[in-house]
N, C-alpha and C positions, 0 to 999 in steps of 0.2 A: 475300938472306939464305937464299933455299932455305928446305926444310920447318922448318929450325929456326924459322921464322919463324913457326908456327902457336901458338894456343893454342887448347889442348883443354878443355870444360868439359864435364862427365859431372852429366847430369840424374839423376833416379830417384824413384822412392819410397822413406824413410825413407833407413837406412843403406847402401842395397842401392848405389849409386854411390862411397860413400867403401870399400866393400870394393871394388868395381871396380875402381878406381884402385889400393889395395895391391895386389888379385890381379895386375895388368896389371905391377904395379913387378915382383911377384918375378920375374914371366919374363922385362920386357927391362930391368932395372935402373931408379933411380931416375930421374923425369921433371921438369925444368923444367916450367911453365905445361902444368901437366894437374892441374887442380881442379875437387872433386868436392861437387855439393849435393843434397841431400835433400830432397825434400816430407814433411812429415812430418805427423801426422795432426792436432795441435795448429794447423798454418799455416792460410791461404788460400792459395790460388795469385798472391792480390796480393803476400804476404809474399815468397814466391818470385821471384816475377818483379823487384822489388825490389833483390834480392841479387843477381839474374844483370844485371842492369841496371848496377850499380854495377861488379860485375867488369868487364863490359865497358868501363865507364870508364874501368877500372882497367889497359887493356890497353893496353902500349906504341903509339907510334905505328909503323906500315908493318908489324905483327903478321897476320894471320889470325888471324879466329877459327871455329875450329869447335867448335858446340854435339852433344851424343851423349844422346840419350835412345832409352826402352827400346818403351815402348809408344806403338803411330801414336793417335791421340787421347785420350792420357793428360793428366791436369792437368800433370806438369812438361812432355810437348808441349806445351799449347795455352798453358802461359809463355814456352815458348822461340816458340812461330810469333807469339804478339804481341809482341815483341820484335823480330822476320824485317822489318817493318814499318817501325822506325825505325836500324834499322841492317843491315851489309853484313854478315853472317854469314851461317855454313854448317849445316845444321842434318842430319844423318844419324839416323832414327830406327830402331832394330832392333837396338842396338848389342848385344852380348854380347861376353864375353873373349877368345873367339880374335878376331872382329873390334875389339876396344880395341886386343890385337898388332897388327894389320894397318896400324889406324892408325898405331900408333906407328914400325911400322918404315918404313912411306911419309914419315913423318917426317924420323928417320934419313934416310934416301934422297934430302933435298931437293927429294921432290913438294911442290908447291903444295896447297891444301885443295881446290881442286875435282877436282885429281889422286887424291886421297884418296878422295873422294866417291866419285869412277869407281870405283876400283879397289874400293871396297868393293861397289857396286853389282854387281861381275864376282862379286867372291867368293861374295855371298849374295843373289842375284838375287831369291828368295823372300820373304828375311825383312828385308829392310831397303830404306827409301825416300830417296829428297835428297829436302827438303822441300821446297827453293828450284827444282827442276827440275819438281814436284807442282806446286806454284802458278804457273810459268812457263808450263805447259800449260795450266793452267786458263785464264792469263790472253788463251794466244793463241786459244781458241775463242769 
């Protein structure tokens, strides 16, 4: 199925994720399975983690999924890394709108999401981490 095969889930605090996701439509048009949730100040991060949970239930079979949050030890991070735990997903933290494009066009392009992961790691070496390659490290020392 190539990139189409990925589903994208855009963390954040409050609404800052659901504009992400419009901002990201208007430049490469409208996206299949790229849904977008809020922490919002009313929640816990149990509530959160909750609703990303179910989504991910909710994800076709032979899908990817990659998760996109903003901040490296933020509460929608430490929802999505307990999560990392019971299921096979991708978790990219740093994300902003020119890399949500980057993603999407890896997409387009029938990369795989660890291809995605790379490639965003080339673009923004600084500001964004794989999550899954952070704890792979950790676990080999």
């Amino acid at each position: 199925t190539g990139g189409k095969g990925i589903k994208v889930i855009a963390v954040r605090y409050g609404r800052s994720s659901k504009g992400l996701v419009a901002s990201t439509q208007l430049l490469v048009g409208e996206q299949d399975t790229l849904v977008a949730y809020g922490l919002f100040p009313e929640q816990t991060v149990a509530t959160l983690t909750e609703k990303l949970e179910a989504e991910i239930q909710n994800t076709k079979e032979g899908e990817e999924i990659l998760l996109v949050s903003d901040l490296f030890h933020g509460s929608p991070f430490n929802a999505i890394v307990s999560l990392m735990e019971h299921h096979d997903i991708y978790h990219v933290t740093g994300i902003n709108l020119p890399l949500m494009v980057e993603v999407m066009m890896g997409r387009y392009a029938g990369k795989s999401a660890e291809e995605i992961c790379a490639g965003l790691l080339e673009a923004a070496p600084g500001t964004v981490k794989d999550v899954r390659k952070l704890f792979e490290e950790v676990d080999e020392e």
